[in-house]
N, C-alpha and C positions, 0 to 999 in steps of 0.2 A: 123441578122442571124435567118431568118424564127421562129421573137417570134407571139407570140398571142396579135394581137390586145386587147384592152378591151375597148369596146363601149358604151357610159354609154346612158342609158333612157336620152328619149329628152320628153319632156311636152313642148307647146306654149300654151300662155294665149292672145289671143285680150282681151282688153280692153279699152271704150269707154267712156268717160267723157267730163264732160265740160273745156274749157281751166283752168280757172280759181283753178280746184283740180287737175292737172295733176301733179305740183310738190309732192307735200305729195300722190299721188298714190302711185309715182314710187318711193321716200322715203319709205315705207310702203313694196312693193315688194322686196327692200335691202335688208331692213332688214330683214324680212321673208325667203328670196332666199339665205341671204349670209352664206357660212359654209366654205370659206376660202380654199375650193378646185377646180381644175381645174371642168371646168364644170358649174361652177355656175349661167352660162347664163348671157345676154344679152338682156339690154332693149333700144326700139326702141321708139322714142316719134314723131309723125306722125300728121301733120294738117289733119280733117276731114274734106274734101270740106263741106260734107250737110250728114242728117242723116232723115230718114222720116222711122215715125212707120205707116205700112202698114194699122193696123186695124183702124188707126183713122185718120190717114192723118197728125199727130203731125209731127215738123220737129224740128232739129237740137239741142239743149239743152233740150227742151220739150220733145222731142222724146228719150231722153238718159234716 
């Protein structure tokens, strides 16, 4: 019956690690993120094909 939405702030965060710390990342973002209210976001955990730092030519874990 024409209420008011309420739209809560949205923040994304990339973050880019090696396979190996990906668990305790997103362990780590729980807990920090979790307040037990709707909203509390959504984490995506995503293979990086390949990662190259531009200034040196470093690639993929080195370059993280």
């Amino acid at each position: 019956k024409g209420g008011v939405e309420k739209f809560l702030a949205r923040k994304k965060l990339e973050i880019a690690c090696a396979s190996d710390l990906a668990g305790r990342v997103v362990e780590a973002i729980q807990q920090a993120a979790n307040t037990g209210a709707i909203g509390d976001g959504k984490i995506f955990v995503l293979d990086l094909g390949e990662a190259v730092r531009i200034r040196t030519g470093e690639t993929d874990a080195v370059a993280l």
